[in-house]
C-alpha positions as MATLAB code, in Angstrom:
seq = 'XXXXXXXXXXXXXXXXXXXXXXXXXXXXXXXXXXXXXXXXXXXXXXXXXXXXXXXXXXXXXXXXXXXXXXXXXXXXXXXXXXXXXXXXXXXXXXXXXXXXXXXXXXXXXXXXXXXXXXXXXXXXXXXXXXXXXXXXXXXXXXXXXXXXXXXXXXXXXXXXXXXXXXXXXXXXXXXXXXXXXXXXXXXXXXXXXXXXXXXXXXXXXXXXXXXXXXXXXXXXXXXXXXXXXXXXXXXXXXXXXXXXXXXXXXXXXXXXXXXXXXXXXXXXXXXXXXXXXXXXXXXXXXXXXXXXXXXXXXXXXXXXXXXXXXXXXXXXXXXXXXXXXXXXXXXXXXXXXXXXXXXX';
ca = [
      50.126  160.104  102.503;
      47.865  158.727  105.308;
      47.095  155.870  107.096;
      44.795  154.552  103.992;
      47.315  154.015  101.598;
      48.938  151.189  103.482;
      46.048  149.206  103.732;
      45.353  145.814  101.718;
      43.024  142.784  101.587;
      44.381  139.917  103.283;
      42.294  136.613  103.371;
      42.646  135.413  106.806;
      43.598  132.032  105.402;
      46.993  133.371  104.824;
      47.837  134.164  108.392;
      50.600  131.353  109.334;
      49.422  129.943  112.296;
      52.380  127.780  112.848;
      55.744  127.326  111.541;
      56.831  124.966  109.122;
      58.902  121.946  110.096;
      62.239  123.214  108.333;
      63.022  127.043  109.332;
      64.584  127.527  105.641;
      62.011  125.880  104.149;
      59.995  128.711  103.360;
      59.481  130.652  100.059;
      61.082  133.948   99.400;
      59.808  136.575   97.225;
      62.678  138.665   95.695;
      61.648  142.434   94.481;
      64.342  143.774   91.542;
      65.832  147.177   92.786;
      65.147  149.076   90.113;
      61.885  147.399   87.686;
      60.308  145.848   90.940;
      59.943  142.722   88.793;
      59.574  139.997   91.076;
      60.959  136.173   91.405;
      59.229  133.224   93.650;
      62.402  131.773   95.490;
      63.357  129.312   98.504;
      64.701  130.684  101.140;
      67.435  128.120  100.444;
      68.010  130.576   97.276;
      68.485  133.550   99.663;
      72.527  133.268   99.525;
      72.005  133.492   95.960;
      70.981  136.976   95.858;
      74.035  138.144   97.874;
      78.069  138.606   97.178;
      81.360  138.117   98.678;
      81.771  141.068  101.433;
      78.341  141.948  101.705;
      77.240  142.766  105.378;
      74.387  140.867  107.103;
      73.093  142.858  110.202;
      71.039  140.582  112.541;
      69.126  141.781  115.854;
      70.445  139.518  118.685;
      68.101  140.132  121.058;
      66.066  136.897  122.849;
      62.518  136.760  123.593;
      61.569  136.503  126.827;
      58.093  134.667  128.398;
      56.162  137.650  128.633;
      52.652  136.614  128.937;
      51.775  136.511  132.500;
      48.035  135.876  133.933;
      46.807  137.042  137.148;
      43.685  137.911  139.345;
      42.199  140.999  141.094;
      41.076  140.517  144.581;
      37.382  140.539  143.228;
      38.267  137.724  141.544;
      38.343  139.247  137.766;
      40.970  137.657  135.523;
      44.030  140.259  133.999;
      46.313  139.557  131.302;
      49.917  141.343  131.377;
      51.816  141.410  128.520;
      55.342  142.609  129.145;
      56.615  145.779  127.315;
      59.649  146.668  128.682;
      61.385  146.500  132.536;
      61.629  149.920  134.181;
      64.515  149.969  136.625;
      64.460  147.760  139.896;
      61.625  145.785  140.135;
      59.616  147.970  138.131;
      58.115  147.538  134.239;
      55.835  148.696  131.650;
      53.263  146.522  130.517;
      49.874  146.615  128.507;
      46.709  145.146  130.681;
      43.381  143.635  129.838;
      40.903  143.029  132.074;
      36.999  143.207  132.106;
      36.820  146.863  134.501;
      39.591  149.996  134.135;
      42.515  149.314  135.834;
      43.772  151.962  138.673;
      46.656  152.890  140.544;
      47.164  151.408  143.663;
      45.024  148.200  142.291;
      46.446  144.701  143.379;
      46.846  141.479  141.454;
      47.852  138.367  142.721;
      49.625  136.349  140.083;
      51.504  132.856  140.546;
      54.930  134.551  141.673;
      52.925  136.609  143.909;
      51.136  140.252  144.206;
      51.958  142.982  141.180;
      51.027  146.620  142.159;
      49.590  149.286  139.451;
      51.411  152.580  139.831;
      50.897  154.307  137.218;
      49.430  154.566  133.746;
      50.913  156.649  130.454;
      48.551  156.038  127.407;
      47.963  152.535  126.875;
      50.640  151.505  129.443;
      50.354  150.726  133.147;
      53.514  150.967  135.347;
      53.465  147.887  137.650;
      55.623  147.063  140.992;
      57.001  143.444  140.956;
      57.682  140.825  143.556;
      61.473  140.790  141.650;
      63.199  142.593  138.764;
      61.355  142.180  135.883;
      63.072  139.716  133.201;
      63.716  137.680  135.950;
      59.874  137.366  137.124;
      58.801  136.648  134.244;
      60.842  134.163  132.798;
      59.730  132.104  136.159;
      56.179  132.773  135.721;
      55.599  133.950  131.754;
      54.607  131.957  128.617;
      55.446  132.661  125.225;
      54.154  136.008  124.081;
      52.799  134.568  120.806;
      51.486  137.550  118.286;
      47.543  138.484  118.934;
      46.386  137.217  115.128;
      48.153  133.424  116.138;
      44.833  132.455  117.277;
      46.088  129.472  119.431;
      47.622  128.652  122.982;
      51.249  128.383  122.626;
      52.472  125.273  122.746;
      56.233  123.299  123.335;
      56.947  124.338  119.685;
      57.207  127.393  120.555;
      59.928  127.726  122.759;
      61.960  127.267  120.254;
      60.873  128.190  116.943;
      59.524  131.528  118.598;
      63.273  132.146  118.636;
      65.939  133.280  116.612;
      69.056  130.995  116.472;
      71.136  133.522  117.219;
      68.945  134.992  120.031;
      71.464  135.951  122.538;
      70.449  139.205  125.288;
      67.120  138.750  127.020;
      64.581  141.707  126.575;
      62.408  141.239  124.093;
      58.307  140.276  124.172;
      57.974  139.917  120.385;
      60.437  138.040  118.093;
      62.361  140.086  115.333;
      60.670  137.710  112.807;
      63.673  137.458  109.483;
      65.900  136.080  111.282;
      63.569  132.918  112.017;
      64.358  131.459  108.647;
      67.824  130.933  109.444;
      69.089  127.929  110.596;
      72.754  126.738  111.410;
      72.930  125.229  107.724;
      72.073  128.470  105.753;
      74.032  130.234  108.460;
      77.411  128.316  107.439;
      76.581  128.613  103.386;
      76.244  132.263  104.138;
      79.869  131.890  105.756;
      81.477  130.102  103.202;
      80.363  132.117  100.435;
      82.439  135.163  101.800;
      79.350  137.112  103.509;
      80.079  138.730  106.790;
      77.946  138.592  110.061;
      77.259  141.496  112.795;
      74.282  142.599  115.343;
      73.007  144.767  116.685;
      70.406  144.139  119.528;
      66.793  146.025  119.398;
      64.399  144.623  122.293;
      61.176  144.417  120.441;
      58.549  145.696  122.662;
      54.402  144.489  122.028;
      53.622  148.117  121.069;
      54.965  146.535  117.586;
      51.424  144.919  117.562;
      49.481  148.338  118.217;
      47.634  150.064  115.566;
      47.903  153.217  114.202;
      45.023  154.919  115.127;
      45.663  158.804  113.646;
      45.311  158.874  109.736;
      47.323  161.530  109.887;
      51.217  159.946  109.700;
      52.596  163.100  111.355;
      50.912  162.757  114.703;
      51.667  159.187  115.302;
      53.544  158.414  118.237;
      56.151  155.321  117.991;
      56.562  153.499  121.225;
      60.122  153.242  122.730;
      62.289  150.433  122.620;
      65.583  149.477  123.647;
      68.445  149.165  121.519;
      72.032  148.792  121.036;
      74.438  149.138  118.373;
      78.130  148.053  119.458;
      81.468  149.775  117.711;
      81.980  146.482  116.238;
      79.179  146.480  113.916;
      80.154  150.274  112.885;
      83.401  148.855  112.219;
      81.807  146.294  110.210;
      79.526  148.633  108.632;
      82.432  150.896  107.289;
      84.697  147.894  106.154;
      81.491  146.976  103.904;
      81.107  150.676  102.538;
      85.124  151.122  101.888;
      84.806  147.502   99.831;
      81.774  149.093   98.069;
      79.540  146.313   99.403;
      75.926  146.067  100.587;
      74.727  146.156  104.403;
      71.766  144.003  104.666;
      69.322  143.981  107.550;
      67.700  140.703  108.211;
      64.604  142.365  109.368;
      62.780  145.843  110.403;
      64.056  146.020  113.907;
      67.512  145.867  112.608;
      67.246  148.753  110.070;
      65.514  150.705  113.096;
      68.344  150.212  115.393;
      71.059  151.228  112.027;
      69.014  153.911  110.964;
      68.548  155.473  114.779;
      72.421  154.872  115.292;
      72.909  157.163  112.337;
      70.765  160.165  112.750;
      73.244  162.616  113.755;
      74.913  161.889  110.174;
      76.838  158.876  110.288;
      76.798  155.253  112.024;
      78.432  155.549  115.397;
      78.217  153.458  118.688;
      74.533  153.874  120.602;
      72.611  152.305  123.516;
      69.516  153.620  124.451;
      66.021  154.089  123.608;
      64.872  154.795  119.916;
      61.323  155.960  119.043;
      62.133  156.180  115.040;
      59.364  155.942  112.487;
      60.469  155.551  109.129;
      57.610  155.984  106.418;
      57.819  157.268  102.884;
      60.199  160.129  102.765;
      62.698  158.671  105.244;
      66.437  159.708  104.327;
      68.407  156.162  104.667;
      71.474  156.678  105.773;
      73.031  153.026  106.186;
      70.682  150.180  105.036;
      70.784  149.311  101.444;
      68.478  146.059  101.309;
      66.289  144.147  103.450;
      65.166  140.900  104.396;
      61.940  140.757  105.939;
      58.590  138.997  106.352;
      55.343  140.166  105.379;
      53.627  142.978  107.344;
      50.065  143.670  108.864;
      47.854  146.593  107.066;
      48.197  149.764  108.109;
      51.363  148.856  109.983;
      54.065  151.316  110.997;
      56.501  148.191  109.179;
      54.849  148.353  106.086;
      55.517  152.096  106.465;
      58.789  150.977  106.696;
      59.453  148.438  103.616;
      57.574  151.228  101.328;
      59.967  153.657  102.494;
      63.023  151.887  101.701;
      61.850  149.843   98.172;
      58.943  152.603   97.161;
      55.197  152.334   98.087;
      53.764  151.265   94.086;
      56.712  148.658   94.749;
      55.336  147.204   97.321;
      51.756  147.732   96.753;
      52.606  145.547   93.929;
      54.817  142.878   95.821;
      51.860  142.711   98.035;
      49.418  141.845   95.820;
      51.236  139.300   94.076;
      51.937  137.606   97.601;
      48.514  137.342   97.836;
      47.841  135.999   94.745;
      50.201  133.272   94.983;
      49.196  132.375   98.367;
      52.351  133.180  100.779;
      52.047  132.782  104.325;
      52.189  136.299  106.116;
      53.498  136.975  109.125;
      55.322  136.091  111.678;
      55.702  132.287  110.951;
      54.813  133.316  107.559;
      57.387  133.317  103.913;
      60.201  136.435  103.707;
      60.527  139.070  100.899;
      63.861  140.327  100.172;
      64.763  144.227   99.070;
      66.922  146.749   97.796;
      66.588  150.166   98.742;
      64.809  152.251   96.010;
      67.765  154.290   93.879;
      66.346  157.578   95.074;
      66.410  156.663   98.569;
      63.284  158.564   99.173;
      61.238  155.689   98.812;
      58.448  157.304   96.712;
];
């Protein structure tokens, strides 16, 4: 395979721009395991598709303002989009600005001067005023996703956000879980279906392209995760009752699948640079709720790997077709992992 076969024609049209006024009012597009015949839902329907002791896995993690503006002392205007903090008062970041950017190089920004140490591919190290979540939740705006082609607005603060956001760190919402609201959350509780996270800070390298056609040499960026012994506990329970463990999104079955590479699920927290494409051996996931993916995307990598590539190819097209909203604040598409679990 190469970086061709996960491209598709999207009309721009279909790019949510904003979110709708309910977040379960959305449609859902549910993929049969084993025919990949598929059914237009509601959200609303999603507890349908579930069963009494199956395991939801959501990623807790809160997005942070990580947009930050800020001027060299020639005057030229930079743009700093948080990646990840560094240690101290140190972080990672990506950088636009209208010359190259070198170490040493000052910008003055509205919580005062950042310093460019460093730079490792398309990443600068900076030097803050104060450690780094803490800057720039003072001086950041809402990091909204480079094909929302708007200013982000009071909406945003809080639909840009997962109810059950909880641990700071992220620059890029993990996008499932924004269908859920308290209301589905309690249906989902009162049916019998259990609850865990883990916590995977999504960094804005999510956004970059893959530039290699050859899969092999890509190189994932690194981001933070965290898988507690609760949620292996919960993840056993669910296997010993012969029930499903459900992701609600990619960044949760990266942070599963990376807890599990030495053979089994155990306790982690650390940095994962996983990339799961066709071929991928799952070792925990068995279906996944998750939104519709950019071409040529590492995620759509991901989805074909779990529910098969023709699957999806197909599942595609017929989102297309009926005009679903892709995206971020776009519709969901719920699956179950292909039987062969090579995801061919």
């Amino acid at each position: 395979m190469n970086l061709a076969d996960f491209d598709f024609e999207l009309p721009p049209e279909l790019i949510a721009q904003r979110p709708l006024p309910e977040r379960a009012g959305s449609r859902l597009l549910a993929v049969a395991p084993a025919s990949g015949g598929l059914r237009d839902l509601a959200f609303t329907d999603f507890p349908s598709l579930l069963e009494p002791g199956d395991l939801l896995v959501f990623n807790d993690t809160r997005v942070v303002p990580a947009r930050l503006f800020g001027r060299k002392p020639t005057g030229g205007r930079v743009e700093i989009l948080l990646e990840r903090p560094a240690g101290g008062s140190s972080a990672w970041v990506h950088m636009k600005a209208s010359k190259a950017l070198r170490p040493g190089q000052q910008i003055q920004t509205a919580g005062g001067e950042l310093v460019v140490r460093g730079r490792d591919g398309d990443l600068f190290e900076i030097e803050l005023p104060q450690p780094a979540l803490e800057f720039f939740a003072q001086y950041g705006q809402v990091p909204l996703p480079p094909y929302i082609e708007r200013e982000p607005d009071a909406g945003d603060l809080d639909r840009y956000q997962s109810v059950l956001a909880r641990v700071p760190g992220a620059v890029a919402a993990p996008t499932a879980s924004l269908h859920f609201d308290l209301a589905t959350l309690a249906r989902l509780d009162a049916a019998g279906v259990r609850r865990a996270c883990v916590t995977l800070h999504v960094g804005s390298g999510t956004f970059q392209p893959v530039r290699d056609d050859n899969l092999a040499t890509h190189r994932m960026h690194a981001e933070f995760i965290e898988v507690p012994a609760e949620t292996c506990a919960a993840v056993a329970e669910a296997r010993r009752a012969g029930r499903r463990v459900v992701a609600i999104g990619t960044t949760v079955a990266r942070a599963l699948e990376s807890a599990a590479q030495g053979g089994e699920l155990r306790p982690f927290r650390g940095d994962t640079s996983i990339f799961i494409r066709p071929g991928f051996e799952w070792r925990v996931v068995d279906a996944l709720l998750t939104n519709f993916h950019l071409p040529r995307s590492t995620l759509l990598m991901l989805v074909s790997a779990l529910a098969g590539l023709d699957t999806i190819r197909g599942a595609y097209a017929h989102a297309v077709e009926r005009r679903y909203r892709f995206f971020s604040y776009g519709d969901a598409m719920y699956l179950v992992r292909h039987a062969a679990g090579s995801g061919a």
